[in-house]
C-alpha positions in Angstrom: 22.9 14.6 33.2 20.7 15.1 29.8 17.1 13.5 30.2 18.1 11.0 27.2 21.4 9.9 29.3 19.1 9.1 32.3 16.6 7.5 30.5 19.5 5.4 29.0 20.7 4.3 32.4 19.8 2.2 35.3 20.8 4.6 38.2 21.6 3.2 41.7 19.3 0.7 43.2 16.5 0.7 40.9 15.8 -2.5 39.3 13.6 -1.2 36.9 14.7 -1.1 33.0 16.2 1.7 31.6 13.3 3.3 29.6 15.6 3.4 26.4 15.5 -0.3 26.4 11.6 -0.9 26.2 10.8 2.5 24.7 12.2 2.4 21.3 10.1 -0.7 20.5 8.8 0.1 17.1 6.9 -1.4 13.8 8.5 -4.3 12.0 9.0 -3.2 8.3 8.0 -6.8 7.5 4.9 -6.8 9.8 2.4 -6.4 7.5 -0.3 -7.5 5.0 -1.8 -5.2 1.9 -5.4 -5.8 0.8 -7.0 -4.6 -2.5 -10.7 -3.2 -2.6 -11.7 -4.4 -5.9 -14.3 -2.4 -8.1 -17.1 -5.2 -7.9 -17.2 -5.6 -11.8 -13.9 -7.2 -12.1 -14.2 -10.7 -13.0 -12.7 -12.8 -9.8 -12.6 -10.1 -7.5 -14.5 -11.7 -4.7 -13.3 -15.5 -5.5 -10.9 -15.7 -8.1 -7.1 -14.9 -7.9 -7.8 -11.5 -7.3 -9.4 -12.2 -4.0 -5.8 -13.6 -3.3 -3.8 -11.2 -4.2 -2.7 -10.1 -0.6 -0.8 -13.1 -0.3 1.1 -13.0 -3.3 2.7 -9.3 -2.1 6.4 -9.3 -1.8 7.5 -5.7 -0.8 5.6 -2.0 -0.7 7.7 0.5 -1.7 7.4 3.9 0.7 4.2 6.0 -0.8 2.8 9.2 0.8 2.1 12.7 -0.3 4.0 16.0 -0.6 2.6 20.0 -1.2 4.3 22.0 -3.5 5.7 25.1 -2.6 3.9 28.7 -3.5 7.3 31.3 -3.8 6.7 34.4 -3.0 9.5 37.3 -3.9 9.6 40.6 -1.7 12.6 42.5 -1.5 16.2 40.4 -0.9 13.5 37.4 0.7 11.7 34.2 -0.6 9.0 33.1 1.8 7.0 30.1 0.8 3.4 29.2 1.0 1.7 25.4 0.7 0.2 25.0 -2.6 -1.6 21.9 -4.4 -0.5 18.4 -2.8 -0.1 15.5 -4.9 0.7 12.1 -3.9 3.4 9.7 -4.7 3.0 6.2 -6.6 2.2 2.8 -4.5 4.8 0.8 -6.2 3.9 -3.3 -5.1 5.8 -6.5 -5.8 4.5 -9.6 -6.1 5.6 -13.2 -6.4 3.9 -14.9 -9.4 2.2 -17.2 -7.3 1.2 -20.9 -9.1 -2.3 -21.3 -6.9 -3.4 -17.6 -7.2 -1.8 -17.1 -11.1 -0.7 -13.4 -10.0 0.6 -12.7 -13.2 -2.6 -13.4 -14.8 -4.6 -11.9 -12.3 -2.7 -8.5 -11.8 -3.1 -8.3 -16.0 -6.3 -8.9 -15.8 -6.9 -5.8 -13.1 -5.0 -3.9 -15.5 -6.9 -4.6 -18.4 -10.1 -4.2 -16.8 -9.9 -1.0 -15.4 -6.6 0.4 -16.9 -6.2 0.0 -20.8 -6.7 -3.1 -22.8 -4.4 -3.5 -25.3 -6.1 -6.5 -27.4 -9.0 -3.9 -27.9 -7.5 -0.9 -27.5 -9.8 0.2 -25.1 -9.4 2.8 -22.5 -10.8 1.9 -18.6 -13.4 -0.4 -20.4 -15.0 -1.6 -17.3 -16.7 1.7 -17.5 -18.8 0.8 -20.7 -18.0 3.6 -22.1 -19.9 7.2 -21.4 -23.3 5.7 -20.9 -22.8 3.5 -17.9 -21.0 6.1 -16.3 -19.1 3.4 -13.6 -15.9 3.6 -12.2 -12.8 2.3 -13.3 -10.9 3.2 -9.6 -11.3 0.5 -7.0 -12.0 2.0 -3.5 -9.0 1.5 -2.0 -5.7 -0.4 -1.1 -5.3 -1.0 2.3 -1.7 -1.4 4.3 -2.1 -2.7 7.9 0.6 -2.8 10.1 0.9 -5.5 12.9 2.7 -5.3 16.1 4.4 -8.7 17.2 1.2 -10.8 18.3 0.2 -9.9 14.7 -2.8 -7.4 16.1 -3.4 -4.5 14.0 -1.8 -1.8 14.9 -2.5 0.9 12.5 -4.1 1.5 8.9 -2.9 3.5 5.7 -5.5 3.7 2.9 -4.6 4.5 -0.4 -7.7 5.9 -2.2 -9.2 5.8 -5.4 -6.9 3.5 -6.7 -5.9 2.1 -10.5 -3.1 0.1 -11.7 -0.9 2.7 -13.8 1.9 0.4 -15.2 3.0 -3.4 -15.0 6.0 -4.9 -15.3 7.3 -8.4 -15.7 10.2 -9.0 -13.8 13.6 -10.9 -15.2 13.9 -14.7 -16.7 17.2 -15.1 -16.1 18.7 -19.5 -15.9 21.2 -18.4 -13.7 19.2 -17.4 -10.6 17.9 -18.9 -7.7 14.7 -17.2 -6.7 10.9 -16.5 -7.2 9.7 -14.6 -10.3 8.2 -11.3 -9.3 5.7 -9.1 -10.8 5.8 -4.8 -10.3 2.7 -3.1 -10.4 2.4 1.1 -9.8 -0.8 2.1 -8.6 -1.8 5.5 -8.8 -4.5 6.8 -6.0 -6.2 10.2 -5.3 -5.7 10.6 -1.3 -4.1 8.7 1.6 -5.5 8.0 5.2 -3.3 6.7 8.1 -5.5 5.9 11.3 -4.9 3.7 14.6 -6.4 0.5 14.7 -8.4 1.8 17.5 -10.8 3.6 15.2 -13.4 0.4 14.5 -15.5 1.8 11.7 -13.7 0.8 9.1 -15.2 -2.0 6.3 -14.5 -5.3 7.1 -11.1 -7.2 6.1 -10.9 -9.0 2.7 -7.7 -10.7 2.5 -7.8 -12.5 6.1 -4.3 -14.0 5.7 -3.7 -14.4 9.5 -7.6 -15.1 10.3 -8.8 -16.9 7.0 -12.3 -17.5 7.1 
């Protein structure tokens, strides 16, 4: 018998569960909670709707990373080689929340740190070339909870800014919240238990508000 057909099956007297049954326990893909690292320069990032964003989050699309390929050509073969890595776009959805104002806020983020298109400005919460501060907040974090809603791992999207936003449909005929898309663009990715404890502290605090 293959080892996946015994662990499937409860053979003769033992009362014990098949290990197939308790096993293949896994990560809820609605188990979890986002929280934004603001730059501190944006106007309500510690208090305002900002601060509030996390609860406002609908649905992360998958994000990771991928390495291009180096080809090499000898004879009849092609062997390939890893080359520079690049990583793919954090696409969020929100509900546009009436306590937080999420539309408002996530423009504002935008605006601030993005392009402002009253002013025309690029990233203006840089001040320009003479302040020399950073337009990228530190990072977006994605914590994943088992079922007593304890962490159970971290993915950190770093050096993040908000690359597009988009408004989502008015339409009469439906029944259902209006949502917000943002894409964030970030410069590397972390994944890490949550037995590693040095990590900066929590922002969001949906489950453990304080």
């Amino acid at each position: 018998m293959t080892r996946l057909a015994t662990e499937r099956n409860a053979l003769g007297a033992n009362t014990r569960l098949p290990k197939l049954s308790t096993y293949l326990d896994s990560v809820r893909a609605y188990q979890y909670e986002l929280q934004f690292f603001f730059p501190n320069k944006i106007p309500g990032s510690r208090n305002g709707g900002l601060r509030e964003l996390s609860v406002a989050v609908k649905q992360v699309n998958a994000a990771g990373l991928k390495v291009e390929d180096i080809e090499v050509n000898r004879l009849n073969d092609k062997y390939y080689y890893p080359g520079k890595a690049s990583m793919d776009e954090l696409i969020v959805t929100f509900d546009n929340l009436y306590k937080t104002k999420a539309g408002a806020s996530l423009f504002q983020w935008f605006r601030a740190c993005t392009y402002d298109p009253v002013t025309g400005y690029q990233t203006p919460i840089t001040g320009g070339y003479t302040l020399n501060s950073s337009f990228k907040a530190e990072k977006v974090r994605l914590i994943q909870y088992d079922g007593t809603l304890t962490p159970f791992a971290y993915v950190d999207f770093i050096g993040v800014y908000p690359k597009s936003m988009q408004l989502g449909e008015h339409n009469y005929a439906t029944n259902e919240f209006h949502n917000i898309t943002m894409n964030f663009r970030y410069d590397f990715i972390d994944m890490f238990s949550s037995s590693i404890t040095n990590q900066s502290d929590l922002l969001a605090g949906i489950f453990n508000p304080g």
